[in-house]
Backbone as CSV, one residue per row, in Angstrom:
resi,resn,N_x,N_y,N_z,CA_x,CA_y,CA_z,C_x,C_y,C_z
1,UNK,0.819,-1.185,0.000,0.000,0.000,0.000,0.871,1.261,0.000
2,UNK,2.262,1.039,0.529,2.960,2.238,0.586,3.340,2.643,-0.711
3,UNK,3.499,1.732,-1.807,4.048,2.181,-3.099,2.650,2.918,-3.750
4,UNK,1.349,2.372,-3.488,0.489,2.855,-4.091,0.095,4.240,-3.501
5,UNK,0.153,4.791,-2.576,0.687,6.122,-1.810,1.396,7.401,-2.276
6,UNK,2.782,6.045,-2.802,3.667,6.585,-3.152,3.327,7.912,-4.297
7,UNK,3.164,6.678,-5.387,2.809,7.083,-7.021,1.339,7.422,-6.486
8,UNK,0.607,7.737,-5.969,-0.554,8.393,-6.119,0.321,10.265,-5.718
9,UNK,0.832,10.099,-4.669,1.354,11.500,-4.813,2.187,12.059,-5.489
10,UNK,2.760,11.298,-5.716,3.639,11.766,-7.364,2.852,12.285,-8.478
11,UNK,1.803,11.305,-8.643,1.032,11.760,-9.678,0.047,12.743,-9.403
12,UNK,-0.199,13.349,-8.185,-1.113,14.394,-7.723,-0.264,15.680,-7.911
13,UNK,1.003,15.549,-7.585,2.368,16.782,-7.360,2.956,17.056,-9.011
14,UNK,1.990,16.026,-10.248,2.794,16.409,-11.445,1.328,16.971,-11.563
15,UNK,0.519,16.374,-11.488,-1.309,17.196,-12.159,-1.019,18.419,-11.569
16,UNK,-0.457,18.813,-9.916,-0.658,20.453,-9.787,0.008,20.970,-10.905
17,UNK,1.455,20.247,-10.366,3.038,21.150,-11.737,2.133,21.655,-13.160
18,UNK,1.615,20.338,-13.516,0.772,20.760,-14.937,-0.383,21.899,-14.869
19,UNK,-0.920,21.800,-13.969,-2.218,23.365,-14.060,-1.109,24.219,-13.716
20,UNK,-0.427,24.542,-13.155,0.262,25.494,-12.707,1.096,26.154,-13.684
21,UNK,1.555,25.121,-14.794,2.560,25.302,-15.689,1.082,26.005,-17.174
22,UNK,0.182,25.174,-17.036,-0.520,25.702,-18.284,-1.361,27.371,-17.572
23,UNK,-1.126,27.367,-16.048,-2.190,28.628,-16.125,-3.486,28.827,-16.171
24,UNK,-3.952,29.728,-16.140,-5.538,29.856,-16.472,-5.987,30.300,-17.423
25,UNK,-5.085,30.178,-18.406,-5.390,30.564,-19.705,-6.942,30.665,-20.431
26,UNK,-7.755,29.727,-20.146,-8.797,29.748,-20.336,-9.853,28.324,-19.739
27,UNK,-10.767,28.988,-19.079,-12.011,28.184,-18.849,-12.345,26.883,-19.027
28,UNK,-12.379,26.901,-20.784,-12.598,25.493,-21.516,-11.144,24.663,-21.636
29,UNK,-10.713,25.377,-21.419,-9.114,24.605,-21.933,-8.436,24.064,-20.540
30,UNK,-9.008,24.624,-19.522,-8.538,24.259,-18.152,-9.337,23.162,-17.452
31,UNK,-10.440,22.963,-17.821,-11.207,21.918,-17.572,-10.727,21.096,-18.215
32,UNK,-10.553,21.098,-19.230,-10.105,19.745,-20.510,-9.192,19.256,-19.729
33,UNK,-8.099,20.103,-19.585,-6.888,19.195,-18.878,-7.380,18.786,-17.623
34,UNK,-8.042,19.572,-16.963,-8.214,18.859,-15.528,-8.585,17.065,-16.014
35,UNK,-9.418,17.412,-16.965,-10.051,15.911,-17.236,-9.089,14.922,-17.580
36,UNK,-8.414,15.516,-18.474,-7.174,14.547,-18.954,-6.433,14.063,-17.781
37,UNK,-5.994,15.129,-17.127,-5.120,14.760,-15.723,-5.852,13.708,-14.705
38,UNK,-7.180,14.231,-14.598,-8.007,13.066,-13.979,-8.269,11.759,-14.362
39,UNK,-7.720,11.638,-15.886,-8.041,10.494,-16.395,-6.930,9.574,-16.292
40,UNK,-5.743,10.838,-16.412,-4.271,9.280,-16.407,-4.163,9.193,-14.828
41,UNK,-4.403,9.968,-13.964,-4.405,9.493,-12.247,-5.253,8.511,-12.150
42,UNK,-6.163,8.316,-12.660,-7.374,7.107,-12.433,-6.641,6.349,-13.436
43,UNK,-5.895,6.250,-14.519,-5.409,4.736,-15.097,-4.145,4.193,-14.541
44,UNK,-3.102,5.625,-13.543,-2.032,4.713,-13.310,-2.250,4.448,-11.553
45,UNK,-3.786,4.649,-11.258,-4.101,4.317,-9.854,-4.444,3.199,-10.042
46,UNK,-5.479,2.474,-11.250,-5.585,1.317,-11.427,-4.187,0.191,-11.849
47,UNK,-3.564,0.884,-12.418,-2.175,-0.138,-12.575,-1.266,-0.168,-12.051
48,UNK,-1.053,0.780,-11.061,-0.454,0.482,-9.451,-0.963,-0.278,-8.485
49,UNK,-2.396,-0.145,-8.708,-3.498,-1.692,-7.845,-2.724,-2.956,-7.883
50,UNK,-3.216,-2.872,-9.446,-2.960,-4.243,-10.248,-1.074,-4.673,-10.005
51,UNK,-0.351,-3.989,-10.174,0.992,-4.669,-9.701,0.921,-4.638,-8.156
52,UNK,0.271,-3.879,-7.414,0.887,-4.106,-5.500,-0.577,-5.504,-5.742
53,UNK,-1.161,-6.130,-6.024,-2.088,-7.486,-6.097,-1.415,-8.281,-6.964
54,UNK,-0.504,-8.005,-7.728,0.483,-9.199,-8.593,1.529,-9.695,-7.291
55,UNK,1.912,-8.128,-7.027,3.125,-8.465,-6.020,2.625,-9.091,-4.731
56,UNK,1.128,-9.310,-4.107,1.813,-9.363,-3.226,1.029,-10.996,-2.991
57,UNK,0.536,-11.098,-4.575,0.230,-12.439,-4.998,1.582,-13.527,-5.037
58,UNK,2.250,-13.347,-5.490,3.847,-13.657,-5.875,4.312,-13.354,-4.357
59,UNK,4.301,-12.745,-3.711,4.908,-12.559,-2.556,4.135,-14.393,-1.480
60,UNK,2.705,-14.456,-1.317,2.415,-15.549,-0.937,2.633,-16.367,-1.258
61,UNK,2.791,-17.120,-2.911,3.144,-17.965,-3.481,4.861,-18.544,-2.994
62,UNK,5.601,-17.346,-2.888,6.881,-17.421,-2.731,7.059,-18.297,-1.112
63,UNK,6.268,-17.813,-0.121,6.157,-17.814,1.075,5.586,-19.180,1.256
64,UNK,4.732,-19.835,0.323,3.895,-20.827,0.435,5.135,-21.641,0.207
65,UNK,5.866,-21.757,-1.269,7.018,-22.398,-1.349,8.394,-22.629,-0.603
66,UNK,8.728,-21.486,0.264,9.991,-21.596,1.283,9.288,-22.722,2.205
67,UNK,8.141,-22.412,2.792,8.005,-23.277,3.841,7.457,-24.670,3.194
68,UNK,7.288,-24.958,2.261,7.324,-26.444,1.620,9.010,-26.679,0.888
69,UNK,9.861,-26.314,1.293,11.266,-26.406,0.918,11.650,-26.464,2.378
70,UNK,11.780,-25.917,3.554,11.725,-25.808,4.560,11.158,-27.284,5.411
71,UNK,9.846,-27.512,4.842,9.594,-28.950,5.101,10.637,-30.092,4.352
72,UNK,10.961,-29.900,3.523,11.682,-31.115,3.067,13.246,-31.146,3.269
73,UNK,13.800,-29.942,3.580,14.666,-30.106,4.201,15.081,-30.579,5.628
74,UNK,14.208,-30.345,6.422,13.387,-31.041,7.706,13.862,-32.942,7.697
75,UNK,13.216,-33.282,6.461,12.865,-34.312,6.314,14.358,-35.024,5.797
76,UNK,14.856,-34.542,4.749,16.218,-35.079,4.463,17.396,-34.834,5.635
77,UNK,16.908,-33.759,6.553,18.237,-33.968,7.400,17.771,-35.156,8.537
78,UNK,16.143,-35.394,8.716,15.890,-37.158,9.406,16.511,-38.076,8.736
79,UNK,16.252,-37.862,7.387,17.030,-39.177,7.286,18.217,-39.405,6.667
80,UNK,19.074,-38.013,6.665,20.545,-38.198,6.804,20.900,-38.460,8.065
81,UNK,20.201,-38.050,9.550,20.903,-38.536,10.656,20.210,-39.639,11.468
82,UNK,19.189,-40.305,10.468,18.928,-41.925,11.036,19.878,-42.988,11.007
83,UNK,20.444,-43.610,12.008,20.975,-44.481,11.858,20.410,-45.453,10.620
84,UNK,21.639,-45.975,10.647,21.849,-46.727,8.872,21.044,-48.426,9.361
85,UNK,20.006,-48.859,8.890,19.790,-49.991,8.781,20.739,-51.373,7.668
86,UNK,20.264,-52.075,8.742,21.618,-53.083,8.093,20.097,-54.147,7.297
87,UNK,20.831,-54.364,6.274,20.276,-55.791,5.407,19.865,-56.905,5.900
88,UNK,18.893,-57.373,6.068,18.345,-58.285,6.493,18.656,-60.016,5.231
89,UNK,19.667,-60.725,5.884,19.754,-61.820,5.286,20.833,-62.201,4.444
């Protein structure tokens, strides 16, 4: 959530830079951009979602796998330090 934070204020601190930089030049033309600006903050808010839910999909998966590696290492060091059975016969 902190990265999505992150880039949400980044992208709030470039939409001011941008009104600030175009001015008030005019009415219709200042709305437009507001819209535009409102429109790429709402597409790279959705695709900052979508990677911190990839990541932190991949992050469980990863976590699911250490501790099933974790189990089997468990298991091979039992029976590297079981005494050695002898052959019957």
């Amino acid at each position: 959530m902190k990265l999505i934070q992150q880039n949400r204020t980044k992208a709030q601190m470039i939409g001011v830079a941008l009104v600030a930089a175009v001015g008030l030049g005019g009415c219709a033309t200042y709305k437009e951009d507001f819209a535009r600006i409102d429109s790429r903050l709402d597409s790279l808010d959705t695709r900052v979602q979508g990677a911190a839910q990839s990541a932190e999909s991949a992050n469980q998966s990863a976590t699911q796998a250490n501790q099933r590696l974790d189990q089997m290492e468990r298991r091979v060091q039992q029976l590297e330090t079981a005494p050695r059975r002898t052959p019957r016969g």
